[in-house]
C-alpha positions as CSV (number, residue, x, y, z in Angstrom):
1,X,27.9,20.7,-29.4
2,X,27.6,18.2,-26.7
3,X,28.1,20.6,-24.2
4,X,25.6,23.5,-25.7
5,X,23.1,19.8,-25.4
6,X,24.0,19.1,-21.9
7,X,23.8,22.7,-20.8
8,X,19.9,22.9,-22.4
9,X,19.0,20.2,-20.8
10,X,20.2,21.3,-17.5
11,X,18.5,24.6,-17.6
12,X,15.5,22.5,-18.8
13,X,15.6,20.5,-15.4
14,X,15.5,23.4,-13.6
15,X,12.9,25.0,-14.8
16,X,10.8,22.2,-13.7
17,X,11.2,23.0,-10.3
18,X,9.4,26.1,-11.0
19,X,7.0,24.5,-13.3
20,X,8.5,26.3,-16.8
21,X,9.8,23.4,-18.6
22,X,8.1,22.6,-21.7
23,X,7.4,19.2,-19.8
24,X,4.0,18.1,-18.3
25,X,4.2,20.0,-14.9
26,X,2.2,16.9,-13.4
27,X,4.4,14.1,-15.4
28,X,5.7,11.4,-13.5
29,X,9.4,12.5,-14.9
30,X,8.9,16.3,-13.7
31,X,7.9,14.8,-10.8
32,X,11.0,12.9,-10.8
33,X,13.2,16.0,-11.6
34,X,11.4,17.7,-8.7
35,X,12.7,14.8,-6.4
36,X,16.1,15.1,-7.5
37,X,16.4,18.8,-7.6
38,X,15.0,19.5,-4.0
39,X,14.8,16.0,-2.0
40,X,18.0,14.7,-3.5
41,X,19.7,18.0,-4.5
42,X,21.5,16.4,-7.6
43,X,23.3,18.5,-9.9
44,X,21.8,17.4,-13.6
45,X,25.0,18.7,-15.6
46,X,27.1,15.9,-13.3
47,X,29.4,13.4,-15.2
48,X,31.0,10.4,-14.0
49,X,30.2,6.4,-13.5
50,X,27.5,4.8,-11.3
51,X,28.6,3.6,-7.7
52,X,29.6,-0.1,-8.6
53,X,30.0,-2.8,-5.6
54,X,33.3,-4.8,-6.0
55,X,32.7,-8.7,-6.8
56,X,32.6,-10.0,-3.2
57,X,30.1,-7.0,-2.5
58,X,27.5,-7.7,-5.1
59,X,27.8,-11.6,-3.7
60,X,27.1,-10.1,0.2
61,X,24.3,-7.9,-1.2
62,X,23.0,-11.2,-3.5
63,X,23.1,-13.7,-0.2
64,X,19.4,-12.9,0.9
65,X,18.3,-12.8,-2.7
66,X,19.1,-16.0,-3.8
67,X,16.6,-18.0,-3.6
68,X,14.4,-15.6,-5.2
69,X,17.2,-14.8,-8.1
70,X,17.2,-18.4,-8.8
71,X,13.6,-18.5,-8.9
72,X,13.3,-15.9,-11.4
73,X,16.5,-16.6,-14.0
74,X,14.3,-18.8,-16.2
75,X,11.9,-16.2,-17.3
76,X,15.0,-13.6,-17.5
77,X,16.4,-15.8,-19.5
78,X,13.8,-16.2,-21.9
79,X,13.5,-12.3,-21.6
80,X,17.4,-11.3,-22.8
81,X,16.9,-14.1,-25.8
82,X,13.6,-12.1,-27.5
83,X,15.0,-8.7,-26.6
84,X,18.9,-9.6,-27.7
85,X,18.7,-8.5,-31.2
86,X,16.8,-5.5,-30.5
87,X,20.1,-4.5,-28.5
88,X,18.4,-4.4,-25.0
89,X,20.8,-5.5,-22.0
90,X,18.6,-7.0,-19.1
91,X,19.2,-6.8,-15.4
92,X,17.7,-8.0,-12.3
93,X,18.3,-5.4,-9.3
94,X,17.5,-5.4,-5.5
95,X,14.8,-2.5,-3.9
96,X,17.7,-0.4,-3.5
97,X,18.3,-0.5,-7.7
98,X,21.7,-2.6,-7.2
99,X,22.2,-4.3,-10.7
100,X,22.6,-8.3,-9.3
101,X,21.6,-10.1,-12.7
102,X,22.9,-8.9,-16.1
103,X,22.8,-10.2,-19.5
104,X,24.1,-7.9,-22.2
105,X,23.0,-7.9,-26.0
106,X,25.6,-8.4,-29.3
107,X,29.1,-7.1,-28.8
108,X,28.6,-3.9,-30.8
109,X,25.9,-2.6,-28.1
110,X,28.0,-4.5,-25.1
111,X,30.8,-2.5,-25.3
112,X,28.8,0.8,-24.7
113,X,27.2,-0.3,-22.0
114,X,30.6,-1.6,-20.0
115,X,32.1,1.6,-21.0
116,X,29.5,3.3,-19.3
117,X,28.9,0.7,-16.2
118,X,25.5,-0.3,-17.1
119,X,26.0,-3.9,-15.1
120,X,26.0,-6.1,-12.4
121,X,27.2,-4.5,-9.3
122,X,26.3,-0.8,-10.7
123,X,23.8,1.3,-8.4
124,X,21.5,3.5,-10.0
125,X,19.2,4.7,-7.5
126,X,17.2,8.3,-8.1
127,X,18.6,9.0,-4.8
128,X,22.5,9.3,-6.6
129,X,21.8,9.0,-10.1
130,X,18.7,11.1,-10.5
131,X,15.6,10.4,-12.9
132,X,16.4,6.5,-14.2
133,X,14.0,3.6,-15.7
134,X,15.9,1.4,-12.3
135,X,15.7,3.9,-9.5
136,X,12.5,5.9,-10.1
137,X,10.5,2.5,-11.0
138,X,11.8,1.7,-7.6
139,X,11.1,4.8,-5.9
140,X,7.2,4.7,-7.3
141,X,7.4,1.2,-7.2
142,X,5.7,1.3,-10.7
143,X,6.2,0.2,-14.4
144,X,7.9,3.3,-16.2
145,X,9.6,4.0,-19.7
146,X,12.2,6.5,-19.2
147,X,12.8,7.6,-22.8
148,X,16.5,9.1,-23.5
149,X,16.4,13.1,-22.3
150,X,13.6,12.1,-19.9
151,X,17.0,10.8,-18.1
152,X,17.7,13.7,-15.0
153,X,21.9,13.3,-15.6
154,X,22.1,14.6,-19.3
155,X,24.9,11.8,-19.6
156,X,22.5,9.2,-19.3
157,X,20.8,10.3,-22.3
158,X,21.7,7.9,-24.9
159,X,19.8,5.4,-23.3
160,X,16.0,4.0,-22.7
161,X,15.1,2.5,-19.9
162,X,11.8,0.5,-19.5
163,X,11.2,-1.1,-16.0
164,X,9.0,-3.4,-14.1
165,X,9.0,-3.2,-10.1
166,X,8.9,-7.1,-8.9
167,X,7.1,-8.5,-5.9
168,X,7.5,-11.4,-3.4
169,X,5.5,-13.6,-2.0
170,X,3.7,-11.3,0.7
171,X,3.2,-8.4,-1.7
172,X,6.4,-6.5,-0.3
173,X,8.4,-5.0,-3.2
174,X,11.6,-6.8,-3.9
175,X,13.6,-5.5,-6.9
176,X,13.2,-4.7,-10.4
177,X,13.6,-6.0,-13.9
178,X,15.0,-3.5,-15.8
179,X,16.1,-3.4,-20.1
180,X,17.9,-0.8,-21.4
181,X,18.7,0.1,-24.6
182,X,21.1,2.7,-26.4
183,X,19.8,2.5,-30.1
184,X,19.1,5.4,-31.4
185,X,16.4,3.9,-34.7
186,X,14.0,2.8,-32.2
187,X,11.3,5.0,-31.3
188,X,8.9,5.6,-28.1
189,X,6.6,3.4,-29.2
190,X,9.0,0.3,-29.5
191,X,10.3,1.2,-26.2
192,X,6.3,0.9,-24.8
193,X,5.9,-2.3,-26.3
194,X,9.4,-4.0,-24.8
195,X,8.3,-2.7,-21.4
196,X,4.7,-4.1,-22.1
197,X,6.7,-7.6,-22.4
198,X,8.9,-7.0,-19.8
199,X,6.1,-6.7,-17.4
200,X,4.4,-9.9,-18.6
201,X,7.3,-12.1,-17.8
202,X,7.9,-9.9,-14.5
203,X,4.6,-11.4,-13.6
204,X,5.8,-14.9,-14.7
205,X,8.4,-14.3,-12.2
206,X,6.3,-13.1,-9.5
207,X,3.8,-16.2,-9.8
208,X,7.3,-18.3,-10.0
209,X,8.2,-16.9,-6.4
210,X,5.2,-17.2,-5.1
211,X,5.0,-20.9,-6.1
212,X,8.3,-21.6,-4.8
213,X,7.7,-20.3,-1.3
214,X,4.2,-21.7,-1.3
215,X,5.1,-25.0,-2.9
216,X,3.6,-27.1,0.2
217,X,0.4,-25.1,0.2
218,X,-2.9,-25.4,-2.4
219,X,-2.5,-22.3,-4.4
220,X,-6.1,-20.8,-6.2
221,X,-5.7,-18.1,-9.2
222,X,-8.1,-15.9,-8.8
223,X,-9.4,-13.5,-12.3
224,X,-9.5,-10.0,-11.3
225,X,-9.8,-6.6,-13.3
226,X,-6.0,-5.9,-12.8
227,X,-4.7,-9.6,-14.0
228,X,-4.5,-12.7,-11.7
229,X,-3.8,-12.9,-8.6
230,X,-2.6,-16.0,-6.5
231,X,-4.0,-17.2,-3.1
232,X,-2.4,-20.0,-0.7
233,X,-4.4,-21.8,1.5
234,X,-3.8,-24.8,3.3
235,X,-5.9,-28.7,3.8
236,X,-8.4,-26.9,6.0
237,X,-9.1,-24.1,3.3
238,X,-7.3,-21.7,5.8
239,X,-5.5,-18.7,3.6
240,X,-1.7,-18.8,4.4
241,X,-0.3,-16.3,1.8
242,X,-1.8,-13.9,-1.3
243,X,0.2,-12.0,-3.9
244,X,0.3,-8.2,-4.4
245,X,-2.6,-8.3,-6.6
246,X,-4.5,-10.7,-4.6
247,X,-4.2,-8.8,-1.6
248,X,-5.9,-6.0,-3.3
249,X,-8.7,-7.7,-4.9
250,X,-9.9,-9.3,-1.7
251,X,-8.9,-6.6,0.9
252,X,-6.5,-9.1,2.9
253,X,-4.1,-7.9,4.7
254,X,-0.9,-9.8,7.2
255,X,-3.1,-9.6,10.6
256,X,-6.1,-11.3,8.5
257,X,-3.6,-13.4,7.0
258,X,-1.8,-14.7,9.7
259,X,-5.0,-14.9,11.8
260,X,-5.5,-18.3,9.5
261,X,-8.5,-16.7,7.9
262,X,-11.1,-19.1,5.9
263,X,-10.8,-18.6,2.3
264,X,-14.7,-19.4,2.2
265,X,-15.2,-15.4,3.7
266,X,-13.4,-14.2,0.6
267,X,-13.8,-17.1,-2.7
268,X,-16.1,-20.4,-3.0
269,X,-15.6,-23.0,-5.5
270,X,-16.7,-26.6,-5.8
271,X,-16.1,-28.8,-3.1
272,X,-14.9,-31.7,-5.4
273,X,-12.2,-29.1,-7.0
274,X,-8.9,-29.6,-6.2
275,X,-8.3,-33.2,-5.2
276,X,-4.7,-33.9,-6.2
277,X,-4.3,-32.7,-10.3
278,X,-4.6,-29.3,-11.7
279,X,-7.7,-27.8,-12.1
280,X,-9.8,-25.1,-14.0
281,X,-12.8,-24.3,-11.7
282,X,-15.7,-21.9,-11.5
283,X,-14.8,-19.0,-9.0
284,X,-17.6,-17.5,-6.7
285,X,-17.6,-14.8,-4.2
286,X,-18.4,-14.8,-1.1
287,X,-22.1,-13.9,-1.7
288,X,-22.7,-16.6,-4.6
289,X,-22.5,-13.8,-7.1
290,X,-19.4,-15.3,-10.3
291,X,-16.2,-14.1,-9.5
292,X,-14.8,-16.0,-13.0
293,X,-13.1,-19.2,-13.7
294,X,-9.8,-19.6,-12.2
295,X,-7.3,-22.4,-11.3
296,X,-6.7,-24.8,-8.5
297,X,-2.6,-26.6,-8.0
298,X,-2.3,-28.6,-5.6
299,X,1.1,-29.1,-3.6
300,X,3.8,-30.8,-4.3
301,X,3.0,-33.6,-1.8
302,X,-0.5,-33.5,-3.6
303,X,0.2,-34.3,-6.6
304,X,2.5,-37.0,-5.9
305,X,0.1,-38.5,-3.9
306,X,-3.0,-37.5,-5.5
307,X,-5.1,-37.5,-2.1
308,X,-7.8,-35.6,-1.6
309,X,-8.4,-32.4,1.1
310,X,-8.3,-33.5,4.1
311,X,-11.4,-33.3,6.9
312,X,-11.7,-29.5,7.9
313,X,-11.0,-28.8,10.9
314,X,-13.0,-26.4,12.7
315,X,-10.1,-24.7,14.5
316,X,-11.1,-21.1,17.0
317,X,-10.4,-18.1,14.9
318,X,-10.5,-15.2,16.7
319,X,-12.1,-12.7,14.0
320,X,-11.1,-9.6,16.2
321,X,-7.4,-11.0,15.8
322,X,-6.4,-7.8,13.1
323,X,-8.1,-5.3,15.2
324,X,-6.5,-6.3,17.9
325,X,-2.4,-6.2,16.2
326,X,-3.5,-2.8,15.1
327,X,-4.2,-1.8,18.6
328,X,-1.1,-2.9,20.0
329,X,-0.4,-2.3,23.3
330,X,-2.0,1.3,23.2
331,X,-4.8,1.7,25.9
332,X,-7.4,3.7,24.1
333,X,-7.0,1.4,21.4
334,X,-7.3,-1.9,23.6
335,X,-10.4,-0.1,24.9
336,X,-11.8,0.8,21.8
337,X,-11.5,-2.6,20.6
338,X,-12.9,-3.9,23.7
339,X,-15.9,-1.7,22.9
340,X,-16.1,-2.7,19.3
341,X,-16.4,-6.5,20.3
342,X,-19.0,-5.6,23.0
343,X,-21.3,-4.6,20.0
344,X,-20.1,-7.5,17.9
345,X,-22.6,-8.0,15.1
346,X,-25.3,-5.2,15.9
347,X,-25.3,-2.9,13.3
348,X,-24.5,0.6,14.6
349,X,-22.5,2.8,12.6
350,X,-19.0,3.3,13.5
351,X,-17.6,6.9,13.3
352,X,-13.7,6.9,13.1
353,X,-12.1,10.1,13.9
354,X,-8.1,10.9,13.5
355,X,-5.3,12.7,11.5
356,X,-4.9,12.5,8.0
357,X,-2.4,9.2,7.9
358,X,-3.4,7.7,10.9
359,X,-4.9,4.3,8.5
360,X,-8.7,5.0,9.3
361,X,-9.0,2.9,6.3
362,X,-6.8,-0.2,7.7
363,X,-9.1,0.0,11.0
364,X,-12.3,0.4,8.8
365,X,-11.2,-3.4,6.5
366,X,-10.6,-4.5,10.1
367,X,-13.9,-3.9,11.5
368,X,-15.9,-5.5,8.5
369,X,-13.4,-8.5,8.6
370,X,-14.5,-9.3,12.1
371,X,-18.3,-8.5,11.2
372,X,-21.1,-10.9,10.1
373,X,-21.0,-9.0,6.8
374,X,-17.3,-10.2,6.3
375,X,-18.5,-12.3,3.4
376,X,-20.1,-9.3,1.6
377,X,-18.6,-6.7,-0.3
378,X,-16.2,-4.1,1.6
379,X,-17.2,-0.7,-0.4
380,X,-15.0,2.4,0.4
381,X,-15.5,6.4,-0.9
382,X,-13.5,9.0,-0.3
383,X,-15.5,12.0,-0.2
384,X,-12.4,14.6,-0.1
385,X,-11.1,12.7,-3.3
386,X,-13.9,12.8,-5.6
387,X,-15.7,16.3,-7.4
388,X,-18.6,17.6,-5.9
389,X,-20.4,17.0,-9.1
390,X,-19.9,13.5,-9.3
391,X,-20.2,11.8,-5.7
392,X,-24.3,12.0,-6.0
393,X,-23.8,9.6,-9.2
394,X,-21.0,7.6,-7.9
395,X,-22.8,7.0,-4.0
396,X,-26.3,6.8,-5.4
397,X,-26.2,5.7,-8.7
398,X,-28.6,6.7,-11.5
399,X,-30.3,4.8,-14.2
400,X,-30.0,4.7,-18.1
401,X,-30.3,8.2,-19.5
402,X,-30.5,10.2,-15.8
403,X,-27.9,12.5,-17.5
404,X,-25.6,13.1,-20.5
405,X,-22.8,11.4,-20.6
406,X,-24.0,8.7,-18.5
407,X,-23.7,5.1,-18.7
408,X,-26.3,3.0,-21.5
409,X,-27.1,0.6,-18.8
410,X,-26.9,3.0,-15.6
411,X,-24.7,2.8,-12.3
412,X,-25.8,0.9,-9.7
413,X,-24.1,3.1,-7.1
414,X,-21.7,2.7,-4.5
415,X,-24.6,2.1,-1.6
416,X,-26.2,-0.2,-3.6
417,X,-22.8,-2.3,-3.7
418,X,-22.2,-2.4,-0.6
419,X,-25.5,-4.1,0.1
420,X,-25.2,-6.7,2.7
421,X,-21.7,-5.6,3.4
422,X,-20.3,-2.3,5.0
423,X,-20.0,1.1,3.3
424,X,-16.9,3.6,4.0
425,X,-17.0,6.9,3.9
426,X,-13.6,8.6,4.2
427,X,-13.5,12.4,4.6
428,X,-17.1,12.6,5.4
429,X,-16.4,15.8,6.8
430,X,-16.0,16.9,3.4
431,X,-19.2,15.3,2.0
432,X,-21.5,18.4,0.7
433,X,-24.7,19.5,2.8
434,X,-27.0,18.6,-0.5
435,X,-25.6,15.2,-0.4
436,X,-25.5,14.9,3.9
437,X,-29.6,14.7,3.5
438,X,-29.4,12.6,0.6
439,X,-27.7,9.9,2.7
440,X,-29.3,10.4,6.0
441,X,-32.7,9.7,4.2
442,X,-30.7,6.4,3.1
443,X,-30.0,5.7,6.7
444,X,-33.6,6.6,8.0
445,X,-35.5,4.6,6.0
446,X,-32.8,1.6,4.4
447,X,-33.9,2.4,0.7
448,X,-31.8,4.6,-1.9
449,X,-33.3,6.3,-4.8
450,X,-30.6,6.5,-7.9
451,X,-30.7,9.3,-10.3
452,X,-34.1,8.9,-12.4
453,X,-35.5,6.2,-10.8
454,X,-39.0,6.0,-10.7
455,X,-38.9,3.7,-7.4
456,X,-36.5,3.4,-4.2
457,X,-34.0,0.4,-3.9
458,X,-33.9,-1.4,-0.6
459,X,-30.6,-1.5,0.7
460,X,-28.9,-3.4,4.2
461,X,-25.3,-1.7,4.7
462,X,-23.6,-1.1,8.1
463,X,-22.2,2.4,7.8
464,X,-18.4,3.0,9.0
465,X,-17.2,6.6,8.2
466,X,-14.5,8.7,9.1
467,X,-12.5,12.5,9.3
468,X,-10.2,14.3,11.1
469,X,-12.5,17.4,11.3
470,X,-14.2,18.1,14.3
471,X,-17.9,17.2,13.0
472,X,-19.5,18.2,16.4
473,X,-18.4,21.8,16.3
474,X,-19.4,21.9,12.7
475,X,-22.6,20.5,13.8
476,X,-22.6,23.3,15.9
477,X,-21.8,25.8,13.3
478,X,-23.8,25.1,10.5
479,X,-21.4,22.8,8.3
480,X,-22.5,19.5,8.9
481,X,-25.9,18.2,9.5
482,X,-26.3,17.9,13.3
483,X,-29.1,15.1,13.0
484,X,-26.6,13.2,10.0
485,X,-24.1,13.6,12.8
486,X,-25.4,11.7,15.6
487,X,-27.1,9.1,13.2
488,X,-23.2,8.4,12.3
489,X,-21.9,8.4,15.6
490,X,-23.2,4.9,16.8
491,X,-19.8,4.6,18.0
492,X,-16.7,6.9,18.1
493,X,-13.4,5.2,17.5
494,X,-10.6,7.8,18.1
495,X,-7.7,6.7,16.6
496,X,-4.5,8.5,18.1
497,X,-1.4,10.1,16.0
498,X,1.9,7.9,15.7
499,X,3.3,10.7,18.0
500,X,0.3,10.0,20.6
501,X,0.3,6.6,21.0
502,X,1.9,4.8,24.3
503,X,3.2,1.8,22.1
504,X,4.9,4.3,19.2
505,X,8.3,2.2,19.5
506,X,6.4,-1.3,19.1
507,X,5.0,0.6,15.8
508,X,7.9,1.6,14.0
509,X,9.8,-1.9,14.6
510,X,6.9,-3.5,13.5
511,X,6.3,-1.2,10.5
512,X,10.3,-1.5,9.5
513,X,9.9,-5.0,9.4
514,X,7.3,-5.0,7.0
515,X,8.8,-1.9,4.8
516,X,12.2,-2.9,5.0
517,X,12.3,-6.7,5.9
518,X,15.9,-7.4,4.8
519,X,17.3,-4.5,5.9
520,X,18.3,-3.2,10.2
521,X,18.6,0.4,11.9
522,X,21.7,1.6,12.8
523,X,21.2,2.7,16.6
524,X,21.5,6.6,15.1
525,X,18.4,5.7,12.6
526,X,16.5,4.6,15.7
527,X,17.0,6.9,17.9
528,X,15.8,9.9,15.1
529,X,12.9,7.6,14.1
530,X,12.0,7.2,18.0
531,X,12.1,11.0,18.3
532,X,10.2,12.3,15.4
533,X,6.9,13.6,16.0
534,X,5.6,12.2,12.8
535,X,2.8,14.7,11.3
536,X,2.2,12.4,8.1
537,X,2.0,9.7,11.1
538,X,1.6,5.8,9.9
539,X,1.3,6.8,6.0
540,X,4.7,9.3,6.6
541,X,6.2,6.3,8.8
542,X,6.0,3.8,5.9
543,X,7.1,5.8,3.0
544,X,9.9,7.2,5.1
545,X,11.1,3.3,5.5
546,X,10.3,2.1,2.6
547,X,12.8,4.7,1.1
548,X,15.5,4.1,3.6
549,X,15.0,0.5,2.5
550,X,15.9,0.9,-0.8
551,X,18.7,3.4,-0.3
552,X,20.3,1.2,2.5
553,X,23.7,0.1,1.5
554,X,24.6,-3.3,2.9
555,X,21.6,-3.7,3.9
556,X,22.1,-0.9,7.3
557,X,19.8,1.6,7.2
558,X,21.7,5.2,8.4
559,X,20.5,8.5,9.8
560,X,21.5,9.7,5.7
561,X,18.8,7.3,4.6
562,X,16.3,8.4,6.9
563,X,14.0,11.3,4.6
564,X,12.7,13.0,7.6
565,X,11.8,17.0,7.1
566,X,12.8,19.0,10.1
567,X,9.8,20.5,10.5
568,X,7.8,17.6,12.0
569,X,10.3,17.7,14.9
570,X,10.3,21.5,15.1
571,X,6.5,21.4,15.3
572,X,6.2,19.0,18.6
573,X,8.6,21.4,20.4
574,X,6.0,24.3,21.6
575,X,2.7,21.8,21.6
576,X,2.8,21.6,25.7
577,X,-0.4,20.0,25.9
578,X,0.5,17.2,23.1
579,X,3.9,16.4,25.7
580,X,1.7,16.7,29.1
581,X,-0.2,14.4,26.7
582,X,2.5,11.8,26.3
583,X,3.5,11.6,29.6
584,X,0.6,10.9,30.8
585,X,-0.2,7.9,28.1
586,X,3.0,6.5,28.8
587,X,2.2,6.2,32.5
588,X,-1.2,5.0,32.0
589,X,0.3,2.0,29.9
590,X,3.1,1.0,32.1
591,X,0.7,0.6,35.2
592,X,-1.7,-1.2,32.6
593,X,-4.1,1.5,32.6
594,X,-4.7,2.0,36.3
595,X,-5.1,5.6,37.3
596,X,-4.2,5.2,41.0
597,X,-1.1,3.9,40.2
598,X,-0.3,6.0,37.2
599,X,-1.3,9.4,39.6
600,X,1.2,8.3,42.0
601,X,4.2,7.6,39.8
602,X,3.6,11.0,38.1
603,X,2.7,12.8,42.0
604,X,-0.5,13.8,41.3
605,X,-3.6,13.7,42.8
606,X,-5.7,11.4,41.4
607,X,-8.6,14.2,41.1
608,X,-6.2,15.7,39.3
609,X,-5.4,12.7,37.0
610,X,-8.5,12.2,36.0
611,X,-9.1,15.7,35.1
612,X,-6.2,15.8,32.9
613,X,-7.2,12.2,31.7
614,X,-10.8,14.1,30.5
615,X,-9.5,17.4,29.3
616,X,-6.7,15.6,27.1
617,X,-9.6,13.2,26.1
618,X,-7.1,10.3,26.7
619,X,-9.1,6.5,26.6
620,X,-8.1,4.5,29.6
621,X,-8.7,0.8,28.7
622,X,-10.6,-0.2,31.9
């Protein structure tokens, strides 16, 4: 009988991959089974334990963890004594789902799960043991229930999984907590509600860690839609660190961060707040507007002490600092930059132009950040994302009763939010002709007219938008309105492919320390990384380390580790002009942009050099 189960189930998994199953074809778990099946190729009907580290090995792997484990055992604790009797083991793994933490439940439900290896040492990463609460929660690097024969490997299916991804300090994912449970009496729904709990106290632990690393620093919790988040900031009100959930509330990123921004551009609160005991304080935003009441600690030192902030100090911040780490060392960029602090607070609109994956939206944050407008609202739309039928409503808003189905009290619209601030348009390429005349009269003459208004609403946004479509031959043929074209095209910002750009090995040891800090490349990984013509480029880059991260064993990541599809690298081969490209980059940046110089280390004229230069449309930065 077991085996007429397990051979269902396994002809149900594979009809996913063709979209059959009697499963929701756009499910996160078909999803899952889709990964297995064709990025993993795992065999569902496969028996046997999970790969399980000997003692010393789960204490190597544990080493860099440590702190952080210690950090969090009181709230896991607390979490394996409510969900004991309910027969749930609980584990703390690493990113690359190693099991590092266990506490099992009454000795009738322990003995199943050391029969079948659910403990401390086990591995149970979707990469080897296919659909999983642990290793797909990791992979997503979401919350997820994986309910019984959800489970890819039909032996796995006496169990539920419910899992919580957990986060450090800087945002940057760094294990799970996982509970798992083989009783058959409880349903879905009890299942929901235990991972509802365990992602309460995973956020316990976060705010833990984050108090631990910050403990010398004045730490602000900030009320946002999606729960709390935490900001660090030290005696001269300069930010120094921000949770996950902080980071996306506010927009900050690492350069903003570790340019020493002020945490005036971002949250205001009374000046007398936070003098030495815990407070509860009124939260504003930048603009004055109520951002909620939140909570001031101050550090350790503080408190003992109980002296108040010291005198601000009003240090030189460059505010072009991020813009500048996301050029690099890549001429067009420096020269782009260059350009874009030449202009410095006029407002001309920016027009972005690059591949899909290239982070126009990273550049666009950057540009408002250095702005006058930094401490207004940031308001982003992608036009390629969003129904044709619903931009008009979401850009321009509408009043009370404009249509069915729409709000009692109206939208104010996307251009009216970003008033003061800067509005991004992604994919305006995409952005229908109706709409194109809609928004250059918006741009013409400063005012917006929502759905069923009676009268215009005067607005003051700086307009940065972006593509990868060519929006001057569309201009040219029809599909984009010529005049909207040049009103957006204050200033042209090309930002170059991964595979382009003359610093590409600065960016992938940069982006591998941030995607896979406590792991290193063995010199096989870096030498296919180095190679790879990235067609995905930085959004591809970061995924593909981010994986390799968690899969890493021993914390070296291998070419096996590296989820790289041929074709990127099959593509580069014929593109002639993209190599000629390259080369000529690459020279350009080692004789710091200097085309006599370059022209001679490549023997060519330097006519000849700088016609290249203009037919390849490469930016020189002098």
């Amino acid at each position: 009988m077991a085996s007429l189960s397990a051979s269902n189930h396994v002809a149900r998994v594979l009809s996913v991959a063709n979209q059959l199953a009697d499963v929701d074809a756009s499910s996160r778990i078909a999803d899952s089974w889709r990964r297995c099946l064709i990025s993993h190729k795992l065999d569902p009907a496969r028996q046997g334990p999970p790969q399980t580290l000997t003692e010393a090995e789960v204490r190597h792997v544990a080493e860099p963890m440590e702190q952080l484990i210690q950090l969090a055992t009181p709230e896991l604790e607390d979490l394996a004594r409510v969900l004991r009797e309910a027969g749930y083991c609980v584990n703390l793994a690493d990113p690359s789902a190693t099991m590092l933490w266990s506490r099992l439940p009454g000795p009738a439900d322990t003995e199943i799960f050391m029969r079948w290896k659910v403990y401390t040492g086990s591995n149970f990463s979707e990469a080897f043991e296919g659909t999983n609460g642990l290793g797909t929660a990791l992979a997503e690097q979401k919350p997820i229930l994986v309910h019984r024969d959800e489970h890819f490997r039909a032996q796995w299916h006496m169990f539920s999984c419910a899992v919580a991804p957990l986060f450090d300090q800087a945002g940057r994912l760094a294990g799970a907590v996982n509970i798992t449970s083989c009783r058959e009496d409880l349903e879905r729904a009890a299942h929901q509600l235990a991972l509802a709990v365990t992602m309460e106290a995973t956020r316990r632990m976060e705010g833990a860690i984050f108090r631990g690393h910050f403990r010398n620093a004045w730490i602000a919790t900030v009320p946002g839609d999606g729960g709390s988040g935490l900001l660090a900031y030290d005696d001269d009100r300069r930010i120094v660190g921000a949770c996950r959930s902080a980071r996306a509330l506010l927009g900050l990123t690492d350069g903003l961060i570790a340019s020493g921004i002020d945490l005036s551009r971002y949250v205001k609160f009374d000046h007398h707040a936070g003098r030495g005991a815990d407070e509860t304080v009124e939260l504003r935003r930048a603009d004055g507007s109520a951002l909620g009441r939140g909570h001031v600690a101050p550090p350790l030192r503080a408190r003992s002490s109980a002296r108040p902030l010291a005198p601000r100090r009003d240090a030189a911040v460059d505010r072009f600092d991020a813009l500048h780490r996301l050029a690099g060392r890549d001429p067009g960029l420096i020269r782009s930059v260059k350009r874009l602090r030449s202009i410095g607070d006029h407002n001309l609109p920016v027009l972005l132009h690059g591949e899909t994956g290239v982070g126009k939206d990273v550049f666009a944050r950057a540009i408002h950040a250095a702005s006058n407008r930094a401490r207004s609202n940031y308001v982003a739309l992608n036009c390629a994302a969003m129904p044709e039928s619903l931009i008009d409503a979401e850009l321009f808003g509408y009043e009370a009763g404009a249509f069915t189905g729409a709000r009692r009290d109206g939208s104010k619209g996307l251009i009216v939010q970003a008033d003061g601030g800067t509005l991004f348009l992604d994919e305006i390429g995409d952005m229908p002709i109706a709409l194109q005349t809609r928004l250059l009269r918006v741009l013409e003459n400063r005012e917006v007219w929502p759905l069923g208004a009676l009268k215009p609403v005067a607005v003051d946004i700086r307009l940065i938008s972006a593509t990868h479509r060519d929006l001057g031959r569309m201009a040219e043929e029809g599909g984009f309105r010529a005049d909207l074209y040049f009103r957006l095209r204050g200033l042209e910002v090309r930002l170059p492919a991964l595979r382009e750009r003359a610093d590409r090995d600065d960016v992938i040891r940069q982006i591998a320390r941030e995607e896979a800090p406590n792991c290193r490349l063995s010199d096989q990984a870096w030498s296919q990384l180095s190679a790879y013509s990235y067609p995905g480029n930085m959004r591809q880059l970061r995924h593909v380390l981010r994986l390799a991260g968690c899969t890493a064993e021993n914390g070296v990541i291998t070419e096996a580790d590296l989820d790289l599809p041929p074709f990127g690298g099959r593509a580069a081969e014929p593109d002639l002009a993209a190599a000629e490209r390259a080369t000529i980059v690459e020279a350009l940046r080692k004789h710091g942009g200097r085309v006599t110089e370059a022209a001679r280390a490549l023997k060519l004229s330097r006519a000849t050099l700088y016609r290249k230069i203009k037919q390849l449309k490469i930016e020189t930065a002098q």
